[in-house]
N, C-alpha and C positions, 0 to 999 in steps of 0.2 A: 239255469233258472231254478230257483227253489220250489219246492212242489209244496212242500207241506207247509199248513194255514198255521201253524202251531209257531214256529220261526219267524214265522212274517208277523205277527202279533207280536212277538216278543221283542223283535227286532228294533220296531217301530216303535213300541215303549220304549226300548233304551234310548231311540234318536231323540225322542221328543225330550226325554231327561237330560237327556247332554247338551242339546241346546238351550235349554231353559238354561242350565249352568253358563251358559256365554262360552260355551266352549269355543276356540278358533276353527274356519273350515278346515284347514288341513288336519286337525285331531279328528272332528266328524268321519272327514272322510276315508280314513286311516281306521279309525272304529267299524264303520262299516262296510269295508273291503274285508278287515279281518276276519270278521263276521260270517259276511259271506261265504268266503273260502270255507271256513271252519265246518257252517252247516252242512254247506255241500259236500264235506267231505263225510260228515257224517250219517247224511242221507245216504250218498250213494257206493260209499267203502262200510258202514255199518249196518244198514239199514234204521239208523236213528231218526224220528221223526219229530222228536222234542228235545229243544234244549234242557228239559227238568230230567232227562235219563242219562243223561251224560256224568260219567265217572273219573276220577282222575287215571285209570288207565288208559280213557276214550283218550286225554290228550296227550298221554305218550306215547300212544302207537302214531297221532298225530305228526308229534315231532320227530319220527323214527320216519315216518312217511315224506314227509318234506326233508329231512336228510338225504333219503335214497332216491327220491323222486326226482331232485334239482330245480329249476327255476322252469317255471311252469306259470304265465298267467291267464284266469280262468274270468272272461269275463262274465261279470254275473248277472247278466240282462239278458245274455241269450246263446248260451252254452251252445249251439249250433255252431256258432258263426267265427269262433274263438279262433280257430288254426292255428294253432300251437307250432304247427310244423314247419312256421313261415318264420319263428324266433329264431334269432343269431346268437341267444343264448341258452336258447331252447337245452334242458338239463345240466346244465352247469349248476356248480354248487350253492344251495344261499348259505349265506351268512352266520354265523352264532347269534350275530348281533338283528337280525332282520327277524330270525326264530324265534329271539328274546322279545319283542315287538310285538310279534304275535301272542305270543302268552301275555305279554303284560298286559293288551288288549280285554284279551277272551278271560283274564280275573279281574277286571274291571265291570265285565258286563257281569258276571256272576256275583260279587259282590252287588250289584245293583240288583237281581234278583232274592238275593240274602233282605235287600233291604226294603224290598219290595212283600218280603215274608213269602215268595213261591218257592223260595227254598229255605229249609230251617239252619243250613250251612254250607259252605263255599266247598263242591267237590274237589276244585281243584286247588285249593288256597296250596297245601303243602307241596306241588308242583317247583321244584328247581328250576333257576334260569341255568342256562347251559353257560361256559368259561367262556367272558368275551375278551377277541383277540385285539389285540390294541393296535389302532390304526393312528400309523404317523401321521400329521399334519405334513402337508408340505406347502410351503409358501412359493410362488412365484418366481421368478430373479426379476431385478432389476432390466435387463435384457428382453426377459419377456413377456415383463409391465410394458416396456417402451414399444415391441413390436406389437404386441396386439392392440393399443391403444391407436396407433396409425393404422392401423386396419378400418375404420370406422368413417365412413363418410360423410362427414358433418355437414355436408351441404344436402344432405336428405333430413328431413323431420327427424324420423323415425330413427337412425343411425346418429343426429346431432344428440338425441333423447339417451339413446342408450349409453354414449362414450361418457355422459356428464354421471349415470348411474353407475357407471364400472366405475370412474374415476372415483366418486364418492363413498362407493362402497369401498374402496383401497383407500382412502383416507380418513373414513371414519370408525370403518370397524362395523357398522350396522348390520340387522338381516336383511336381507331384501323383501320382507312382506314391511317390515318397518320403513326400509327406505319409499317402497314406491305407494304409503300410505301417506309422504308428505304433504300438505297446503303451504301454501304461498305463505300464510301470516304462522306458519309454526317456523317459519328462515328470520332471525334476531341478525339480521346483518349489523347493526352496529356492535352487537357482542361476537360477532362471527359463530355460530351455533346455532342448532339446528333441534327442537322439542320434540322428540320421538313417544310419539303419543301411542301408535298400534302395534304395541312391544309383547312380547310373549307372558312374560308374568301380570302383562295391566299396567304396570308400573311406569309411568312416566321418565322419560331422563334424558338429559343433555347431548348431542354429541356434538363437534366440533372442528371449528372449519380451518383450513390455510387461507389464507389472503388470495390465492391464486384461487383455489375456487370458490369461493364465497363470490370475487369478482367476476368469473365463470355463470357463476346461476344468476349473476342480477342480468348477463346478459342474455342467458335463454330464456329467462320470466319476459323479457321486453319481448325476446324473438317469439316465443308461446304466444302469448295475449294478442298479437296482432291477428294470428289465426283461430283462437280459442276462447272462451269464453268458460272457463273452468277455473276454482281455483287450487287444483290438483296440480301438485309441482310438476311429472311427470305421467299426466295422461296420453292415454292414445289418439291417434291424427282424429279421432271422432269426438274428445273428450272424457272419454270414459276412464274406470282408472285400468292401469294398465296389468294384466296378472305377472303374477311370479309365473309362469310358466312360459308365458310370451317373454317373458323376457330372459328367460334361461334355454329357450330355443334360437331366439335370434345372439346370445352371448354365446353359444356353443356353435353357429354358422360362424360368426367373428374369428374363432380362436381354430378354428379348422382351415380357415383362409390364413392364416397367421403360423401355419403348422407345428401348433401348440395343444398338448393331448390335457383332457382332464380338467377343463377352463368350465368351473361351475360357479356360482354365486357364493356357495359357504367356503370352497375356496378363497374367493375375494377376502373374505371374512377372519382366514387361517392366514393370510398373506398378510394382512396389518397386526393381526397378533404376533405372529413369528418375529416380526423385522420391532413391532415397538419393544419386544421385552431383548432382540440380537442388540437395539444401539441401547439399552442401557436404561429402558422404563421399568417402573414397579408391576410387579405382578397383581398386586392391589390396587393397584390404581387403573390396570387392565380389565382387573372383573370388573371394575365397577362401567368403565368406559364401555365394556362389553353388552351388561346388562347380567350376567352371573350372576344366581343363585348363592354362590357358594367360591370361594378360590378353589377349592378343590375342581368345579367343573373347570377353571381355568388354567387349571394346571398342566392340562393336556396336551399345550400348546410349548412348553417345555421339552418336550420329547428332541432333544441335540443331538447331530451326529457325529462319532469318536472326535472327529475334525474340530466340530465347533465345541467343542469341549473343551479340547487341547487352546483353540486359541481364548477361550476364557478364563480359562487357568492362567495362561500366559499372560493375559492383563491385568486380571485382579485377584492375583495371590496377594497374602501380605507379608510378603518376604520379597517379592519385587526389587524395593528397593535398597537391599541389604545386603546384592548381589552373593546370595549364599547359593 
């Protein structure tokens, strides 16, 4: 727990600014874990008791610290109770890419104290990100789309709730704070498509259905409504809506019955990208179905191995048919 009043003031300014920005909860709460950690470490490894003394060497003994340190988490409500020694990954390495997160956080708040005029410039602004290692996407097979999918009990609520979100997350591509933000009246069943209104950038946009499940949700809206009184596509047996973490706890029991390792949501996610652009979709036409920024973020999803190289070459050279 933080001791000093000086963090906790500052803190609390940043939250209230970042919500006022409509920021999403998971940014929030990302913000202020980073945070946390941060101070604490500079409380009780520095003796810092202000975020306005902090130097850009404060953050790279920081990141030299969680290098050597490993995965360690500190909860920060009441550092008694943490037991670190009960972790299964208790010091293993984090990440470049996790490290990067954290800095990108902790010059986020400090620009906001820049702009706040409590500091006349960013100590850490000229802090480098560290080299991020590039993580393949991997998609699913076909094989263990089909097994984990019969894992699923459909004749429970809760299990008939989830298999129609795994499914749909594998055939439209969506996030899953997007998906289990739908209503009833955002489902266009006569256009088959689906209005993804709680998207990451704000942005509204389409996603798109097969005929098998679009006929799929008209029948669980019927099977829902008899019991519910919501018009949340996929609320809890209470109505309420349902979290992203409820529902990446019970998709990870799913895929562990199914003895399939690494069955996460944005998974789901890598799995319809991989396979639309293996049969033959546009990469642009990807980011946009995705909800991309940029092609470039969607490029990532390109990552082939020697294999599937070899058999795209094999298909669409243009010498092909010239048998040279």
């Amino acid at each position: 727990m933080l001791k000093s009043k000086e963090y906790k003031f500052y803190l609390d300014d940043f939250m209230l600014y970042c919500t006022s920005k409509n920021l999403s909860p998971k940014t929030l709460k990302s913000y202020q874990q980073t945070l946390n950690l941060f101070f604490h470490y500079l409380e009780n490894e520095l003796g810092i008791d202000t975020p306005l003394e902090v130097r850009s060497s404060h953050l790279r003994q920081y990141i030299q610290y969680l290098q050597e340190r490993g995965k360690y988490t500190v909860k920060t409500t009441n550092m008694d109770k943490n037991c670190p020694e009960n972790r299964t990954d208790l010091g293993k390495e984090i990440s470049p890419n996790t490290i990067n997160n954290y800095i990108r956080n902790i010059k986020v708040f400090y620009n906001f104290l820049v702009e706040e005029e409590e500091l006349r410039k960013n100590p850490i602004k000229n802090i480098k990100y560290l080299k991020k290692r590039k993580r393949k996407k991997e998609a699913l097979t076909e094989k263990e789309i089909d097994i984990l999918l019969k894992e699923f009990d459909t004749t429970k609520f809760h299990e008939y709730r989830d298999w129609l979100i795994t499914r749909l997350l594998l055939t439209t591509g969506a996030r899953v704070g997007e998906t289990l933000s739908i209503k009833e009246q955002d489902v266009d069943f006569r256009n088959k498509a689906i209005i993804l209104k709680d998207t990451k950038n704000k942005s509204e946009r389409y996603a798109y259905l097969t005929h098998t499940i679009a006929s799929d949700l008209k029948r669980w809206i019927k099977f829902k409504d008899l019991y519910l009184q919501t018009d949340l596509l996929f609320p809890t047996n209470r109505g309420t809506k349902l979290t992203i973490g409820s529902y990446e706890t019970k998709l990870k029991k799913i895929a562990k019955k199914a003895n399939i390792d690494n069955v996460f949501p944005h998974r789901l996610r890598a799995t319809f990208a991989i396979q639309f652009l293996k049969n033959g979709g546009s990469i642009y036409v990807l980011s946009k179905l995705l909800g991309h920024s940029s092609i470039e973020v969607t490029q990532v999803y390109l990552d082939l191995t020697d294999k599937e190289l070899q058999e795209q070459f094999l298909k669409y050279h243009p010498l092909k048919d010239l048998n040279i």
